[in-house]
DRENDO-1510 file (C-alpha; in Angstrom, 1 decimal, always signed):
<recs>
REC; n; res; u; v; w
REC; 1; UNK; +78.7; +152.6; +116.6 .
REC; 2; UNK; +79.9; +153.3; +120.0 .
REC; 3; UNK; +78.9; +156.3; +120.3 .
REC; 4; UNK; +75.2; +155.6; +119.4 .
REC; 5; UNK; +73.0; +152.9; +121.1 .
REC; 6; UNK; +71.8; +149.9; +119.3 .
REC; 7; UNK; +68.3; +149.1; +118.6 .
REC; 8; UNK; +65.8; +146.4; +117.3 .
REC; 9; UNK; +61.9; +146.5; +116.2 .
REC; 10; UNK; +60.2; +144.8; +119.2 .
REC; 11; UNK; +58.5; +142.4; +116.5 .
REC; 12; UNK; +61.3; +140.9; +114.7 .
REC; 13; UNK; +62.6; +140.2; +118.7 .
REC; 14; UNK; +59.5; +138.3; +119.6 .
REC; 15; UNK; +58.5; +136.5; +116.4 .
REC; 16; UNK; +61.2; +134.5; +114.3 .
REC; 17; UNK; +61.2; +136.5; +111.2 .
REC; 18; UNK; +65.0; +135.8; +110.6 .
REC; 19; UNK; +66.9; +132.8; +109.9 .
REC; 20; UNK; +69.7; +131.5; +111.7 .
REC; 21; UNK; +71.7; +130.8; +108.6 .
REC; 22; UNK; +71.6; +131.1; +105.3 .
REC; 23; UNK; +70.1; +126.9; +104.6 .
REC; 24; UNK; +66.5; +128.5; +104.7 .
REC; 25; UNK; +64.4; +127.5; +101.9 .
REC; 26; UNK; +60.7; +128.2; +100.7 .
REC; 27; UNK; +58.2; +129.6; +103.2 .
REC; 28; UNK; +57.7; +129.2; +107.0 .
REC; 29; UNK; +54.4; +129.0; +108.8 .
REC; 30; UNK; +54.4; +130.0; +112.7 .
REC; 31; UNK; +51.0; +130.2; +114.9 .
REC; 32; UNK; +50.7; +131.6; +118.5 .
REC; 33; UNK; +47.8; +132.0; +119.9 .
REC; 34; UNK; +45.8; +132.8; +116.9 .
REC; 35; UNK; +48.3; +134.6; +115.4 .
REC; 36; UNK; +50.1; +133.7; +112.2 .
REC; 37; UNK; +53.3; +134.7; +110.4 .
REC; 38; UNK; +54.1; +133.5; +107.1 .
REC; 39; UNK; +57.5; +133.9; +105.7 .
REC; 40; UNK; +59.0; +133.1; +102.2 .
REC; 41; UNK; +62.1; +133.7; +100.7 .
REC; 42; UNK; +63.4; +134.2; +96.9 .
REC; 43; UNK; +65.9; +132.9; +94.8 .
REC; 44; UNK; +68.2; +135.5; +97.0 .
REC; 45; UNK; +67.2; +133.1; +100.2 .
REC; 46; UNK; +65.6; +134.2; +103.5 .
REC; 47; UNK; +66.8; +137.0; +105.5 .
REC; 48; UNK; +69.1; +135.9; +108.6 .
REC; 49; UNK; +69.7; +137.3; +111.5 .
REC; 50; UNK; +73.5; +138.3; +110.5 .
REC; 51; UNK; +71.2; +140.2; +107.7 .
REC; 52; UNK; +69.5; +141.9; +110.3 .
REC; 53; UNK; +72.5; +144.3; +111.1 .
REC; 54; UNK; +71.5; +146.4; +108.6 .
REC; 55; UNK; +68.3; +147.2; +110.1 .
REC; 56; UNK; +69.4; +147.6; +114.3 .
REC; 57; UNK; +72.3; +150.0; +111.9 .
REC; 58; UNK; +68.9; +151.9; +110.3 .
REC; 59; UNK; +67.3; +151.8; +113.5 .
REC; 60; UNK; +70.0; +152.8; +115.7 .
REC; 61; UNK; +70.7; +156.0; +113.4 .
REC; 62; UNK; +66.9; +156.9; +113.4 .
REC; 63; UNK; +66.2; +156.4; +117.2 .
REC; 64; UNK; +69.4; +158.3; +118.0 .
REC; 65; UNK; +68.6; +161.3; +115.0 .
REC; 66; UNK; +64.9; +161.5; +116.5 .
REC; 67; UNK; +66.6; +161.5; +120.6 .
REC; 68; UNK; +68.7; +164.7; +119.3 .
REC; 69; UNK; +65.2; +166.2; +117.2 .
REC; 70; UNK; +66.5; +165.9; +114.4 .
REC; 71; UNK; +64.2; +165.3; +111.5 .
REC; 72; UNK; +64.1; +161.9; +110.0 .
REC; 73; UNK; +62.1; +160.0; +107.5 .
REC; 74; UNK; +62.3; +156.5; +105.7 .
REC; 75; UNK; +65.1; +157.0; +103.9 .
REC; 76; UNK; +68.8; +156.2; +106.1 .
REC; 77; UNK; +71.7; +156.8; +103.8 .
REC; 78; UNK; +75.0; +155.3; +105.2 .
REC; 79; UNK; +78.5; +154.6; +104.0 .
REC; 80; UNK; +79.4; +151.0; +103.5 .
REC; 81; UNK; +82.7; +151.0; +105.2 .
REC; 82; UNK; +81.4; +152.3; +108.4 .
REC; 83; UNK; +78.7; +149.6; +108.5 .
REC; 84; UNK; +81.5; +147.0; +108.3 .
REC; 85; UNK; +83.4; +148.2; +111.0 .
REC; 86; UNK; +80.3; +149.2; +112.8 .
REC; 87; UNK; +79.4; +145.7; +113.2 .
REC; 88; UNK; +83.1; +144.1; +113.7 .
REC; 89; UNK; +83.1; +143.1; +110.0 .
REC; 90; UNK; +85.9; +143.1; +107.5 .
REC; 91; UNK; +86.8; +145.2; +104.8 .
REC; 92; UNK; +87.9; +142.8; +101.7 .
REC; 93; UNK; +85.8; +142.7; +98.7 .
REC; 94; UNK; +84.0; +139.6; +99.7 .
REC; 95; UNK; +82.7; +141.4; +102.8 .
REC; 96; UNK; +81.0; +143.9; +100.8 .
REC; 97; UNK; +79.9; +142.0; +98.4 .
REC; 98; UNK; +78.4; +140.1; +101.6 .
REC; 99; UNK; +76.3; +143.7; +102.6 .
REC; 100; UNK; +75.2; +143.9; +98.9 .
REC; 101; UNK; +74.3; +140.5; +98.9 .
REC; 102; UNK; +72.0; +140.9; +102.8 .
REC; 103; UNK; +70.5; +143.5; +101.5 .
REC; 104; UNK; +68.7; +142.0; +98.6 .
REC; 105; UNK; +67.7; +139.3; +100.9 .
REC; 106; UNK; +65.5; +141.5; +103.2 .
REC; 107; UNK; +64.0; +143.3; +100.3 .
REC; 108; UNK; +63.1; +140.0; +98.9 .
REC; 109; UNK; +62.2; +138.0; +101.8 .
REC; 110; UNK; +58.3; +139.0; +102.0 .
REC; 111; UNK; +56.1; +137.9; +105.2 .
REC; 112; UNK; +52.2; +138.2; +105.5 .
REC; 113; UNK; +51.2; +138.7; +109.6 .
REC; 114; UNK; +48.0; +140.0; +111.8 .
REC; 115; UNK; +50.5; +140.4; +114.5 .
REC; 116; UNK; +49.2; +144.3; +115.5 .
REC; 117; UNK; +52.3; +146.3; +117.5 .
REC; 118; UNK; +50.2; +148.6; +119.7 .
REC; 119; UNK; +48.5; +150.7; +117.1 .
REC; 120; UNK; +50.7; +149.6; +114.6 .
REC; 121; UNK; +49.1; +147.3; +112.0 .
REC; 122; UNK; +51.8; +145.5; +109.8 .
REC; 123; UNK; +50.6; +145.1; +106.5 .
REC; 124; UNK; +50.0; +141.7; +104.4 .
REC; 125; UNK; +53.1; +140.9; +102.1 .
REC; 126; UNK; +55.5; +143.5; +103.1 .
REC; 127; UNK; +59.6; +143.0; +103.8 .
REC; 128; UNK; +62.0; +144.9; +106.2 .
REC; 129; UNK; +62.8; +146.8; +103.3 .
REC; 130; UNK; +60.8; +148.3; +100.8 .
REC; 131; UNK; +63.9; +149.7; +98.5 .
REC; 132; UNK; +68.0; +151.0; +98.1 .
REC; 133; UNK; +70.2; +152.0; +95.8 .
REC; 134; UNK; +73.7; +153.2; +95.8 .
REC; 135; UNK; +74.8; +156.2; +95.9 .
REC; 136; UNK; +78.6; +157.6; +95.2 .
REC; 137; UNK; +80.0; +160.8; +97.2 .
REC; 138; UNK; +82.9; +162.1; +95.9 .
REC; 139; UNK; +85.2; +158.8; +96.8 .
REC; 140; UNK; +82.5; +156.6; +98.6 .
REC; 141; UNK; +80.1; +154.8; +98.3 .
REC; 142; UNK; +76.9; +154.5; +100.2 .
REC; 143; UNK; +73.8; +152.6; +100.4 .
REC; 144; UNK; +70.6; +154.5; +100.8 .
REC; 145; UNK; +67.5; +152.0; +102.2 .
REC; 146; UNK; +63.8; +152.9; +102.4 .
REC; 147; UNK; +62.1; +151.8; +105.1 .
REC; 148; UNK; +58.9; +150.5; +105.0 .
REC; 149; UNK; +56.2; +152.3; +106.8 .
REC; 150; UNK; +55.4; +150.2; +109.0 .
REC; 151; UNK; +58.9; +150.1; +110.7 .
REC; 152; UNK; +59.4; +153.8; +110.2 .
REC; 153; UNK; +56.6; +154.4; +112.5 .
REC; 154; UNK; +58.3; +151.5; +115.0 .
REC; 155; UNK; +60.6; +154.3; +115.2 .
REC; 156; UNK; +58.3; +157.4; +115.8 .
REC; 157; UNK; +56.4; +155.6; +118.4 .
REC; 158; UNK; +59.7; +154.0; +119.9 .
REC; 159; UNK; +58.8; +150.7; +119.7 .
REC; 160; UNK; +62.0; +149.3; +119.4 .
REC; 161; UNK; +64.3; +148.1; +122.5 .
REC; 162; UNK; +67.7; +148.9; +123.6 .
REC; 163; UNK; +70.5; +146.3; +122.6 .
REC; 164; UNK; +73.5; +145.6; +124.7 .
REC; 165; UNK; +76.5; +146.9; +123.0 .
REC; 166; UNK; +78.2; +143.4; +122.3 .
REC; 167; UNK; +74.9; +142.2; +120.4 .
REC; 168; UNK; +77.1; +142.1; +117.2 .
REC; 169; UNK; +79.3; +139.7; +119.1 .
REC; 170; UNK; +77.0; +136.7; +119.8 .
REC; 171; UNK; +76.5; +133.5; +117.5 .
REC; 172; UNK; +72.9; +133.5; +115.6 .
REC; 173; UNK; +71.2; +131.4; +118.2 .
REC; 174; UNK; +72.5; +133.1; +121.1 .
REC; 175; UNK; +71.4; +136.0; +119.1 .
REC; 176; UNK; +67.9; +135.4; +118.9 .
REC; 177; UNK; +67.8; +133.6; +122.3 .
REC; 178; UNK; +69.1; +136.9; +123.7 .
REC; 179; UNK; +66.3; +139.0; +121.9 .
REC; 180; UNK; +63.5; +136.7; +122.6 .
REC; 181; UNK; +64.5; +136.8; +126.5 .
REC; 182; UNK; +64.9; +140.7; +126.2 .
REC; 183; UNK; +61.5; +141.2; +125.0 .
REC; 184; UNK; +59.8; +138.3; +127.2 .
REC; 185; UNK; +61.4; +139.7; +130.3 .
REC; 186; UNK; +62.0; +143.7; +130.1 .
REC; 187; UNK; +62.4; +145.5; +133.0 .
REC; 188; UNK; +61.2; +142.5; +135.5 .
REC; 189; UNK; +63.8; +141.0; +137.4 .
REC; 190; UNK; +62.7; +137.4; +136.0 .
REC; 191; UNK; +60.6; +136.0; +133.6 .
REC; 192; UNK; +59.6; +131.9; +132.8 .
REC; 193; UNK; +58.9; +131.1; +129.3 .
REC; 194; UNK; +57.0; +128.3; +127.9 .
REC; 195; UNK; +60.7; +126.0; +126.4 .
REC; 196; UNK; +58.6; +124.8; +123.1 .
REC; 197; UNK; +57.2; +128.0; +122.3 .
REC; 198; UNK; +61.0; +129.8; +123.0 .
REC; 199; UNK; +62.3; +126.8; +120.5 .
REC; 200; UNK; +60.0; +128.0; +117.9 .
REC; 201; UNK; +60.0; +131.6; +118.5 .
REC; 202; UNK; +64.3; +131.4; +118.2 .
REC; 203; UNK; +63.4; +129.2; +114.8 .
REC; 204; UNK; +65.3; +126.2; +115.5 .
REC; 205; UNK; +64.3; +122.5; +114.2 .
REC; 206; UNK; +65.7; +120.5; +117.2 .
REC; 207; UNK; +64.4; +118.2; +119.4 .
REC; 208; UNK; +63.4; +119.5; +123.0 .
REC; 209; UNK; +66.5; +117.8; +124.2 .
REC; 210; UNK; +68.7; +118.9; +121.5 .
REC; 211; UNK; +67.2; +122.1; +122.6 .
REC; 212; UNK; +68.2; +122.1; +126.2 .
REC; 213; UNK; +71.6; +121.0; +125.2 .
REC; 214; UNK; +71.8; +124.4; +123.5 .
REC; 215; UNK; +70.6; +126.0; +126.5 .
REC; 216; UNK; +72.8; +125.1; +129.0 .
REC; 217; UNK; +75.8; +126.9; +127.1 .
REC; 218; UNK; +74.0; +129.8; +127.1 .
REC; 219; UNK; +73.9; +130.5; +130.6 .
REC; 220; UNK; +75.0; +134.4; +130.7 .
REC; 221; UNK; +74.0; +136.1; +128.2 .
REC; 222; UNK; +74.4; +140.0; +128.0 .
REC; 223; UNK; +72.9; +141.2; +131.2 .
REC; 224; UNK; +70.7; +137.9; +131.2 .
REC; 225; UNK; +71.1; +134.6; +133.3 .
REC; 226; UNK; +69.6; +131.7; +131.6 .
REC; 227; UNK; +68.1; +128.9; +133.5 .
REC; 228; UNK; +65.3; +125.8; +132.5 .
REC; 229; UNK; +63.6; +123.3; +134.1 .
REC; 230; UNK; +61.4; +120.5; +132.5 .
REC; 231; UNK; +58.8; +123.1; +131.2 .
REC; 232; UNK; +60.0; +126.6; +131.1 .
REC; 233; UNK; +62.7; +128.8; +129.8 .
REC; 234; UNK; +63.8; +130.6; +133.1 .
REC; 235; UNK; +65.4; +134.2; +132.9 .
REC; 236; UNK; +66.6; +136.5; +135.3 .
REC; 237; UNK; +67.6; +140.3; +134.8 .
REC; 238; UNK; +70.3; +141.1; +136.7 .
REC; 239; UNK; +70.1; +144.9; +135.8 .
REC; 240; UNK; +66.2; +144.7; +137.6 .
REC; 241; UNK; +67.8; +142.5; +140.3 .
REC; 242; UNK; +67.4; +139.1; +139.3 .
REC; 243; UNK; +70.7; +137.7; +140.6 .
REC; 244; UNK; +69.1; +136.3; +143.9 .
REC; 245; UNK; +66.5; +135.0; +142.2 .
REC; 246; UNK; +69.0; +133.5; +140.0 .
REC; 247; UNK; +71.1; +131.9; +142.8 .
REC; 248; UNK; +68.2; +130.6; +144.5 .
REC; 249; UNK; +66.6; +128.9; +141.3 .
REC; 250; UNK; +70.2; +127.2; +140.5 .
REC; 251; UNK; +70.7; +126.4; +143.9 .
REC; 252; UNK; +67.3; +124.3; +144.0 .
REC; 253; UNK; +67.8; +122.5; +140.4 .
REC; 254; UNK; +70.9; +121.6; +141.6 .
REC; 255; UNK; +73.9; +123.7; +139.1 .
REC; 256; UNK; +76.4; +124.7; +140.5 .
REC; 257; UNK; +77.5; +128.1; +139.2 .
REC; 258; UNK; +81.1; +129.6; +138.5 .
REC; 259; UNK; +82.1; +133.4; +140.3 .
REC; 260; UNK; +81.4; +135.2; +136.7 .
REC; 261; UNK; +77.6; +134.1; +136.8 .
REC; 262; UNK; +77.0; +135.8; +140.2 .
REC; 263; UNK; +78.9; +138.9; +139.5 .
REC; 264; UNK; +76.7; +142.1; +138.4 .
</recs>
C-alpha cells in the first residue's frame, strides 16, 4: 500500500472500540462526558485492533478512489494476498485463515453509541461491517466487504485522518496510543490529555502507575513525542512544531532525551 495513504474513521481513533488482543470477553461499557459506548462480542470474540487493518485497508482504497473521482460505494472488493503483504503479514495458510478469521469478528462484534460524528449519527447495534463474501477471479481469491452506512459516509464527508505509513508496524498499545494522540492533538503543535481518561480511551485495565510505566517507552511515536506529568498525557507534534515545546517540557520534568528524540 505504498502507493496509497492510510486511513482510519476518526471514531474508532477516539473511542476504544477495538481490543488490544484477542482475551476480550462479553461486553464493555465506556462513558465520557455523557456519552456511552457499549461493546459486545460473539462466540467469534471482540474485534482487535490487528482486526482493524481491514478497515484503514477499506478505507484507504475508498478515500484514495474518491481523491482520483472515481465512483465508490459500500462495497470494497480486494484480493487476499495483497492485504497480507499490504500490512507486512505472511502468506502461509494460517495467515489467511487469520483474515478469514478478523473478519467474522468485526461483523460480529456489535456496539450501541450516541456518540454523533458531525452530522453523522451512528446507529444503535451496528458493527464495522455489515457483510462479505468471497469471491474467485479466474485464480484468486477475493474478499468483498460491505460497509456499513454509517462509515461509508465517514468516507464521503472525509472524516477519517491520515495514518503515518509505519502504523502497521507498531504493537497494539502503541497502536491505539498513537491514534488517540493523533485525533486529540491534530494539527496543534501540542496537546495535554487528561492520563485516566487516555488509559480508558486506549482500553487498557492497568493501574495509573502500571500505566505510566507503559508510557515512558512510548516516547516517539510516529511524528509524536510523548511526554506525562502527574495529571496529563502531554504530546507534541513535531510536524506543527512541537519539538521546542517538547525540549522545554522534558527539560523542566527533568528527562533527559537521546539525539533521535530531538531530530525532526
Amino acid at each position: 500500500m505504498k502507493y496509497m495513504t492510510l486511513r482510519s474513521d476518526i471514531f474508532s481513533m477516539f473511542w476504544p472500540v477495538y481490543a488490544l488482543d484477542g482475551k476480550s470477553k462479553g461486553y464493555v461499557d465506556f462513558e465520557y462526558r455523557g456519552v456511552s459506548l457499549t461493546i459486545t462480542s460473539s462466540e467469534f470474540g471482540r474485534a482487535t485492533v490487528k482486526d482493524k487493518e481491514v478497515i484503514i485497508y477499506c478505507l484507504s482504497h475508498l478515500m484514495a478512489a474518491q481523491n482520483m473521482k472515481i465512483e465508490i460505494n459500500r462495497k470494497v472488493l480486494f484480493c487476499r494476498y495483497d492485504f497480507l503483504k499490504a500490512t507486512n503479514r505472511g502468506t502461509s495458510g494460517k495467515d489467511y485463515k487469520i483474515l478469514d478469521n478478523a473478519l467474522k469478528r468485526l461483523k460480529s462484534t456489535r456496539f450501541t453509541t450516541d456518540v454523533t460524528i458531525s452530522d453523522i449519527k451512528i446507529p444503535e447495534d451496528t458493527s464495522m461491517i455489515e457483510e462479505f463474501r468471497k469471491v474467485q477471479i479466474n485464480e484468486s481469491i477475493y474478499w468483498e466487504v460491505t460497509l456499513p452506512e454509517w462509515l461509508f459516509s465517514m468516507v464521503e464527508d472525509t472524516k477519517v485522518l491520515k495514518l503515518d505509513d509505519g502504523y502497521f508496524n507498531l504493537k497494539p498499545f502503541e497502536r491505539r496510543l498513537y491514534e488517540v494522540c493523533k485525533k486529540c492533538c491534530g494539527r496543534k503543535p501540542s496537546y495535554a490529555f487528561p492520563i485516566d481518561n487516555m488509559k480508558k480511551r486506549i482500553g487498557v485495565k492497568l493501574t495509573k502507575s502500571q500505566f505510566k510505566r507503559r508510557l515512558t517507552h512510548c516516547r516517539e511515536l510516529l511524528g509524536l513525542r510523548i511526554l506525562f506529568d502527574d495529571k496529563d498525557v502531554l504530546i507534541f507534534n513535531l510536524t506543527a512544531g512541537g519539538i521546542t515545546l517538547f525540549e522545554a517540557k522534558a527539560n523542566e520534568l527533568g528527562i533527559e532525551l537521546n539525539e533521535d528524540e530531538v531530530e525532526i
